[in-house]
N, C-alpha and C positions, 0 to 999 in steps of 0.2 A: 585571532580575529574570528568573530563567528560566521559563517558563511550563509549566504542570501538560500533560503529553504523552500522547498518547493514541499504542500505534502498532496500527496497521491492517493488520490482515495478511491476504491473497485466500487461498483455499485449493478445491484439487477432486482430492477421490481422489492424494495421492503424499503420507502421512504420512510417510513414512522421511525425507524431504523437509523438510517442517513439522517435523518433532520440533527438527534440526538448526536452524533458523533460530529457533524459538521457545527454544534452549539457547542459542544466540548473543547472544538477547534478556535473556534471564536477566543475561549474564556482563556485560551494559553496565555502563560507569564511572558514566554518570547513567541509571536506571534510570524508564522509563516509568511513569507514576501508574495506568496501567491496558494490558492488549494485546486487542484487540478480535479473533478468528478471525472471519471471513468464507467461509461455509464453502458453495462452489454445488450443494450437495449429493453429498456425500462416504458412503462406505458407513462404517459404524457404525467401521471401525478408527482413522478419524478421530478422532471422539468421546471413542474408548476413551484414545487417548493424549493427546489436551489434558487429557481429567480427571485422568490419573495425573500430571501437573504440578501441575496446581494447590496442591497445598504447597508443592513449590520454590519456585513462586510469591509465594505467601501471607505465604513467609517473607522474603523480602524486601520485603513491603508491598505489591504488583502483583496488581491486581483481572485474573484471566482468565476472559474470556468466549468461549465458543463460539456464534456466532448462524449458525444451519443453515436451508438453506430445500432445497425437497424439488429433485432434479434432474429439469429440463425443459428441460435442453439448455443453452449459455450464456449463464447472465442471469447475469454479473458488474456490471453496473452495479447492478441490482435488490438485491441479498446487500450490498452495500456500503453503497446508504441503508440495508438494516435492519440492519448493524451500527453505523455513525454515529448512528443514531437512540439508540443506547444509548451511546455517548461519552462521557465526564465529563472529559477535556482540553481545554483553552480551545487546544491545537495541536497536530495530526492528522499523523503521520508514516506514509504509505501505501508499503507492500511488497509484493510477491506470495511467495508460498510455497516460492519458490526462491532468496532471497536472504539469503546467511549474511551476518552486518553484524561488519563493525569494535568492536574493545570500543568505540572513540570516537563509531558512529554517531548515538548519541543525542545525543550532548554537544552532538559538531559542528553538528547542524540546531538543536537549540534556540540554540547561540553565534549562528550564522547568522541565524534568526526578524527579522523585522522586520513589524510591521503595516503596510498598504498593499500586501503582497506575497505572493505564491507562491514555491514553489523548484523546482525539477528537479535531480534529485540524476542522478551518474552510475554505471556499474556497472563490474564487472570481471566478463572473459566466461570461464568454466570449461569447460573442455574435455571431452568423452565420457567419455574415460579418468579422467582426474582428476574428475571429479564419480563416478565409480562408485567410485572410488576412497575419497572421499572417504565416500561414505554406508557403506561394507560398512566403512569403520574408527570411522565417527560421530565425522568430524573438522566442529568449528565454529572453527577458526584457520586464517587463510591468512597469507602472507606475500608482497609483493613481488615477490621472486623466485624464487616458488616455481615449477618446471617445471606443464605443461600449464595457463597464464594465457593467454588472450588479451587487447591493449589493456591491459597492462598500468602504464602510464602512472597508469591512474584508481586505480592501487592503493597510489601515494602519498599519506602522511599529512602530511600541509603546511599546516595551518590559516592561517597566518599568510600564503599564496600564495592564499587564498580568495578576499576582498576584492576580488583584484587583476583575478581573470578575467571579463572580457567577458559580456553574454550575446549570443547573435546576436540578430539583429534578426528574424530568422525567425522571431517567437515563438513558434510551436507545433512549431519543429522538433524532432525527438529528444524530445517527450515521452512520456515513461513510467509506468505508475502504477506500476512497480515499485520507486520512490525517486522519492518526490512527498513536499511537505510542505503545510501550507495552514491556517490560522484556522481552527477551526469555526464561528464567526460568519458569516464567507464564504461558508463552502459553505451555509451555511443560506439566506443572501443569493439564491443562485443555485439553491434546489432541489437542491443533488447533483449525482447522477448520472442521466443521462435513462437513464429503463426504454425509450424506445423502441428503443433500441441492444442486441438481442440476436444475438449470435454475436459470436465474436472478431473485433475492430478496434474500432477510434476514440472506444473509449466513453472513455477518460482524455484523446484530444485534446479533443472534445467538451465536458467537462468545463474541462480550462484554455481552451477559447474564450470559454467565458463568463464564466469570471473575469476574464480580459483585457476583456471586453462590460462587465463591472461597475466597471471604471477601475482594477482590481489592476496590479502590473508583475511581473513573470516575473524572477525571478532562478536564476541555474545556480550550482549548489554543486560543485564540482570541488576537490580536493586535502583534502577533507575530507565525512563520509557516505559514507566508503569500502562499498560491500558487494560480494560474490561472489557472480556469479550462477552457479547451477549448469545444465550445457547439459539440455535434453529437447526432443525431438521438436515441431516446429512446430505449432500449433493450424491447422485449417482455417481458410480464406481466406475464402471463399465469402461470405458476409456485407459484404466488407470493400469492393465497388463501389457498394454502395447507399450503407451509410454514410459513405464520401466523400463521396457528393452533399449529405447531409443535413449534415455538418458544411462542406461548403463553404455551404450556405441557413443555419446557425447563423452564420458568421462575416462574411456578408455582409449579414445582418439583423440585425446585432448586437444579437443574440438573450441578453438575461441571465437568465431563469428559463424552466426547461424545464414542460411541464406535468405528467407524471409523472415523480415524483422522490421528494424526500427526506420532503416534509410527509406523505405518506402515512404511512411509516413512523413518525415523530414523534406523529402522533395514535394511531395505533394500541398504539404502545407506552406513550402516555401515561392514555388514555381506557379502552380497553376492556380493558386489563389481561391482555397475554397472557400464556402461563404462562412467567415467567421464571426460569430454574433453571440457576444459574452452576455448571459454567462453558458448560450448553449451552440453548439459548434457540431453539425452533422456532417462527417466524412462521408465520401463514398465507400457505400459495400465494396 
């Protein structure tokens, strides 16, 4: 049976970006029960363009929600519990706001899904020019062999070669939240995402550590979960020595529930009834 899909998508300031990837969303062959935006606080033209979707949306059956929290610098783990805490897919398809997907991405990870388990999906790398290229034409179709690809390889559709691939034994290597799949049951298992992981780095290894801590196995999705990643400029580092130490003391204590995480969010959104107004939904800082 294929399970009810929730997809997850990170978002901060590059709507022209987000528009394209949530049209991408739309165009899927099996289409998500609901798309959650993840927004770490984005200036208002964010807002402006998820609402004008929301009929395309609507008309295909696809609950969109905008859940925005105010910006305080990079809290992507934090924006991610409180949009999970609004989830209604029993299986969480996570993207960041730069990944245009295959019409097949959905199909593929729900074919894939297995309980017991995690996925790591792989990307195709887009070039400067071709991603500039690509937003001033408001193109959401790649192909193969299309000029300015990077690693192109990952941009074969081959479902039937899935099965077949390996994962390394590395477990947390080459993990990405930008094609991540995962139970919600699970993540709820492990608290999420730890808030104490602010600034870019290791907050999605972090995260598959302790699924792995929870007895999950890690599987890699390759020849199918196609998506295109578009290039932009590297996020600051600075963050990213500390939190190696902290997710090397997660993996070595095999650590499965973080202390601030996702229950926060879950009560708040349950209990104290904050003002939810689809498709945009402001938590408290």
């Amino acid at each position: 049976m294929v399970p009810a899909t929730t997809l997850l998508v990170s978002t901060y300031n590059w709507p022209e970006a987000l528009e394209l990837v949530l049209l991408s969303a739309l165009a899927q062959q099996l289409a998500p029960s609901q798309l959650v935006v993840a927004d770490d606080g984005s200036r208002e033209e964010t807002g402006a363009m998820v609402r004008g979707l929301v009929p395309a949306f609507a008309a295909r059956g696809i609950a969109l929600l905008h859940v925005w929290q105010e910006d305080a610098g990079f809290r992507k783990a934090r924006i991610l519990n409180a949009a999970l805490a609004r989830a209604t897919g029993d299986y969480v398809v996570q993207i960041d706001q730069d990944l245009i997907l295959h019409p097949a991405f959905l199909a593929s990870h729900a074919a894939f899904a297995r309980r017991g388990s995690f996925v790591q999906g792989s990307r195709v790398l887009v070039r400067p020019e071709r991603t500039r290229e690509a937003i001033a034409r408001r193109e959401t179709r790649f192909h193969a062999l299309d000029a300015g690809l990077k690693n192109r390889v990952n941009a074969l559709h081959l479902p039937w070669l899935s099965a077949l691939v390996p994962t390394s034994q590395e477990h947390l290597r080459g993990t990405r939240g930008v094609n991540f799949a995962f139970w919600r049951d699970d993540a709820l298992r492990v608290n999420g995402w730890n808030e104490e992981f602010e600034g870019w780095g290791r907050e999605d290894s972090e995260f598959a550590a302790r699924l792995l801590n929870a007895g999950l196995v890690r599987r890699k999705l390759k020849f199918a979960g196609v998506g295109y990643h578009l290039w932009h400029p590297e996020c600051s580092r600075h963050a990213v020595p500390e939190q190696e130490r902290a997710l090397h003391e997660i993996v070595a204590g095999r650590v499965v529930r973080c202390a601030r995480g996702l229950d926060a969010h879950l009560e708040a959104h349950l209990e104290a009834h904050l003002d939810v107004r689809a498709p945009r939904v402001d938590p408290t800082p």
